[in-house]
C-alpha positions in Angstrom: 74.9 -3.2 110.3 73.1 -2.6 113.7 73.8 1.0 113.2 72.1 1.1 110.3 69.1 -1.0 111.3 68.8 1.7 114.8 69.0 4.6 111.5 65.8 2.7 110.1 63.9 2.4 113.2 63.9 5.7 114.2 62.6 6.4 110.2 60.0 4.3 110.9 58.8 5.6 114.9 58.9 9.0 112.8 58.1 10.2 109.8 57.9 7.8 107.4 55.0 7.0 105.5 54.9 2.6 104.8 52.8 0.4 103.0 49.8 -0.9 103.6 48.8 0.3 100.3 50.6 -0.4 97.2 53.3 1.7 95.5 55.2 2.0 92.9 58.1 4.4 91.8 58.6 5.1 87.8 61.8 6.6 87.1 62.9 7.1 83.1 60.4 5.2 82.1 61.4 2.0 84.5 59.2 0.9 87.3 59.5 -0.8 90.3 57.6 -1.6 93.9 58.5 0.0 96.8 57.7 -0.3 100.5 57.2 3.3 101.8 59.3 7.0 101.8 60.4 9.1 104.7 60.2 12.9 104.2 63.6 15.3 105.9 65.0 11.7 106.6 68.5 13.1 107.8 66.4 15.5 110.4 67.9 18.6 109.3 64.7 20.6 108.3 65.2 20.5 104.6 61.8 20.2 103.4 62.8 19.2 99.8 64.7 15.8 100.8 63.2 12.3 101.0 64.5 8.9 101.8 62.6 5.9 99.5 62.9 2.3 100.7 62.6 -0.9 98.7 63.9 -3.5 96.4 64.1 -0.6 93.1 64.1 -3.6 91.2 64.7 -2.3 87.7 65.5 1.5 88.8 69.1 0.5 90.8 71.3 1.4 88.0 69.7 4.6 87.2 70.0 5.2 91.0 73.8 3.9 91.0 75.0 6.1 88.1 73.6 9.1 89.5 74.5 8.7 92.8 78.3 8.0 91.4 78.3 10.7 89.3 76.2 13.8 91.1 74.3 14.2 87.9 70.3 15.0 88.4 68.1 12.0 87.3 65.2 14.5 86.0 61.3 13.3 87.5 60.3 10.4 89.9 56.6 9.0 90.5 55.5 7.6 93.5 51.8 6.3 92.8 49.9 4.6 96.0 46.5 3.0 95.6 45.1 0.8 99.1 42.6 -1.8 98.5 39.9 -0.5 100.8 39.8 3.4 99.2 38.7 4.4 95.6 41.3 7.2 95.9 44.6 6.5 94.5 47.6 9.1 95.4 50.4 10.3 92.8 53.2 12.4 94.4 55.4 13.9 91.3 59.2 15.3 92.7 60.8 17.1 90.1 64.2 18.0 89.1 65.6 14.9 91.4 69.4 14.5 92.3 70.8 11.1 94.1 72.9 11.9 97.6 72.6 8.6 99.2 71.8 4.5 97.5 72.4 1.8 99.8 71.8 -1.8 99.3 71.1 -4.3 101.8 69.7 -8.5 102.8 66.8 -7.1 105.4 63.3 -8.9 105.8 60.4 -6.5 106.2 57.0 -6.9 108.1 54.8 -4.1 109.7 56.7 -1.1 108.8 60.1 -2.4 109.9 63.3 -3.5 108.5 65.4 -6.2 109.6 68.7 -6.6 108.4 69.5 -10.6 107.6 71.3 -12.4 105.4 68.2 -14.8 104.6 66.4 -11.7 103.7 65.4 -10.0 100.0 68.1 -7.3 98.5 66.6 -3.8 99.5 68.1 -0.3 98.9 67.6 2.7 100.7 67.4 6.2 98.2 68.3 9.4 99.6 67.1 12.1 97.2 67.1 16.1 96.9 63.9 17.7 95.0 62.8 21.2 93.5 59.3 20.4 93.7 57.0 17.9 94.8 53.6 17.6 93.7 50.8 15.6 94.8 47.3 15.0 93.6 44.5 12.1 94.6 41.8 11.2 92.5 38.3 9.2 93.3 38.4 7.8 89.9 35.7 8.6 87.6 31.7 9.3 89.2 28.4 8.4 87.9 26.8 10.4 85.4 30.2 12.9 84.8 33.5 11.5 83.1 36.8 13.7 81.9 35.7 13.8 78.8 32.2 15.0 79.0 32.9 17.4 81.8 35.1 19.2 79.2 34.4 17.7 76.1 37.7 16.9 76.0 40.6 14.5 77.9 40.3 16.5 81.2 43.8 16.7 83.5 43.7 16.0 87.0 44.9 19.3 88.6 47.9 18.9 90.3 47.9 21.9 92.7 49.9 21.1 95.8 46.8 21.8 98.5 49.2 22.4 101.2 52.4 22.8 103.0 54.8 21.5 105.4 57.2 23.5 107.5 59.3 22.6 110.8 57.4 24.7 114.0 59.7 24.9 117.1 56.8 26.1 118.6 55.5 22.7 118.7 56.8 19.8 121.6 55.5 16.8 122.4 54.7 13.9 120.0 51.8 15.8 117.5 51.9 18.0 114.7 49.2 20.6 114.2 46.8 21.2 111.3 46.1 24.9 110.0 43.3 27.1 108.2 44.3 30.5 107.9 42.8 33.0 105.5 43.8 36.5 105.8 41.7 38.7 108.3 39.9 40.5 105.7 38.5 37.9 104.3 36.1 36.6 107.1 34.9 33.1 106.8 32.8 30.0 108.4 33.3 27.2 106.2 33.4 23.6 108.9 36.4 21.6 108.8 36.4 18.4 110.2 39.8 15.9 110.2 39.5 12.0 109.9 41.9 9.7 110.7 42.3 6.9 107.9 39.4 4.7 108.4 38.1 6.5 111.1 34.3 7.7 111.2 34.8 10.1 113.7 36.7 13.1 113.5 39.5 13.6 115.4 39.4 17.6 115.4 37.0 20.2 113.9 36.6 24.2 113.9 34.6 26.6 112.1 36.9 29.7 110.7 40.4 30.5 110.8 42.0 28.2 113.0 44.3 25.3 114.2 44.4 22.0 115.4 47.0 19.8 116.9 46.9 16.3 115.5 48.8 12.7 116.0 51.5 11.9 113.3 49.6 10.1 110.3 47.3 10.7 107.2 44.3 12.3 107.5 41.2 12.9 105.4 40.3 17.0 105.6 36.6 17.5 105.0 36.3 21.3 104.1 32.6 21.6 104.3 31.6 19.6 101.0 35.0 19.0 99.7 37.8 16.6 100.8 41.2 16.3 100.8 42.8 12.5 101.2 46.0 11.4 102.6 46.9 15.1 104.4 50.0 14.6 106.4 50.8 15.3 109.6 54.1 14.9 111.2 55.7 15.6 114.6 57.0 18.7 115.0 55.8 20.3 111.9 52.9 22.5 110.6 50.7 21.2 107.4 49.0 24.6 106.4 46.3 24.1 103.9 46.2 26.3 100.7 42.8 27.9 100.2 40.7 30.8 99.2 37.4 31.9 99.6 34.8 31.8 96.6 32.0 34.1 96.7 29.0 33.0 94.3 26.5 35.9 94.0 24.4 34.1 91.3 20.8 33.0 93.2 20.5 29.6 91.2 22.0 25.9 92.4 25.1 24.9 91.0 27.5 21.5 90.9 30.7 21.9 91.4 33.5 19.8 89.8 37.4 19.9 90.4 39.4 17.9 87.6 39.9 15.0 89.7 36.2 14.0 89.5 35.3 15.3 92.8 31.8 17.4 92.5 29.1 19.0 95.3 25.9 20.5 94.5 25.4 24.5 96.2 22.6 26.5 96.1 23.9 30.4 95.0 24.5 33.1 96.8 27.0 31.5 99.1 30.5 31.6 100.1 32.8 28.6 100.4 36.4 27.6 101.3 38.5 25.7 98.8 41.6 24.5 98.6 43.7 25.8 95.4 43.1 24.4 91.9 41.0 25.0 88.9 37.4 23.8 89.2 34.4 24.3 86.9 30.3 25.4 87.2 28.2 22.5 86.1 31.1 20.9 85.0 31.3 23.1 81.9 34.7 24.2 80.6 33.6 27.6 79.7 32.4 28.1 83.1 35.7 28.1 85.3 37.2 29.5 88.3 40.8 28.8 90.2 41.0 29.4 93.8 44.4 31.6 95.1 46.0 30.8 98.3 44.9 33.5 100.6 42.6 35.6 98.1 38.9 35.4 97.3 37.6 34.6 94.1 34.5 36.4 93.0 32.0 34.6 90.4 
């Protein structure tokens, strides 16, 4: 038992992402609380693994029989909302197969676990993925809802915005940020990166470039458009997925993504933005989608 506790820890002092925000797993229909997930959790680089932690409450059988039996469970939800942010965060792994369930007695306070017999029943998942999505929305903004930007029930876009990959390039304790468009394509846009709840930003540029950061979730501030909850991890590159749009048209625009986020620009300009669909004025007949890597004339 002491083993396994040391196993948690060393989750925890790495990358493992734990609740102060609330979360909650659906699984075949079933949902349950949980207290936070760890991505790679068995350190081996395999970028499509994740380690879930909490009680599973009505999910442990699914869990059980899968893990028994090696057969793939299909989708799993993780949705996070935090009491002092509008934004709430749904990560979407697909085509999920069971390779670990543990149950335990631990007690849990400030992101770590101790194992007790006085404690509350808590399991420890250990899954393997083919995708994972993620997408945050700001919930719905004056004057613009989903259905009268399309006149129709709009989908959030669930474009992954960037990507995660080991760097054995990288020591020490950070992880570092990246903006990278191809050399032809020449840009300026300002990034700036915030640290949850923090007004000032812990690293900005102008162009292609790179930052090393501290482990945690950042806000990315692309010029007029944000990402939430960016991670960053020890040891490992988060590369942003952008392209360039090039507006030629000499009039001001709004721009609106389909999870409610909107900017006003005033034409001809050029902008980074992350992939995803988004749409002039709001208007369905008036779309673009940004390419990773490639510029988008409108």
């Amino acid at each position: 038992m002491k083993i396994f506790f040391l196993i948690v820890a060393s989750y925890l002092l790495g990358n493992c992402a734990f609740a102060q925000s609330k979360m909650i797993m659906t699984v075949k229909d079933q949902k349950c609380d949980i207290l936070g997930y760890a991505m790679d959790p068995d350190g081996s680089g395999n970028q499509k693994s994740i380690s879930i932690f909490g009680p599973m409450q009505n999910a442990e059988t699914i869990f059980q029989l899968s893990y028994a039996s090696g057969n793939p469970i299909g989708n799993i939800v993780i949705s996070i909302s935090n009491p002092s942010s509008p934004a709430n965060t749904t990560i979407t792994l697909t085509e999920v197969t069971v390779y670990g369930f543990k149950q335990y007695l631990s007690t849990y306070a400030n992101g770590i676990f101790n194992i007790s017999s006085n404690g509350n029943e808590n399991a420890e998942l250990k899954c393997k993925f083919n995708k994972i999505e993620t997408h945050t929305s700001s919930g719905t903004e004056s004057g613009i809802s989903k259905e009268n930007i399309m006149g129709e029930n709009l989908n959030a876009t669930t474009d992954q915005k960037w990507e995660m990959q080991t760097d054995p390039k990288l020591t020490g304790v950070t992880g570092q940020l990246v903006l990278q468009m191809p050399k032809e394509i020449p840009i300026r846009s300002h990034l700036q990166a915030f640290a949850a709840g923090d007004s000032k930003a812990a690293t900005s540029w102008f162009g292609n470039n790179t930052g090393k950061l501290l482990p945690g979730s950042y806000d990315i501030v692309i010029e007029k458009y944000k990402l939430s909850n960016v991670p960053i991890e020890k040891g490992k590159t988060t590369r942003l997925k952008v392209g360039l749009l090039n507006f030629t048209p000499r009039q001001p625009i709004t721009i609106v993504d389909g999870n409610q986020q909107k900017f006003t620009m005033a034409g001809p300009f050029k902008i980074v933005l992350p992939v995803g669909t988004y749409y002039i004025d709001g208007k369905k007949d008036k779309a673009f989608t940004m390419k990773d890597g490639e510029q988008t004339d409108y």
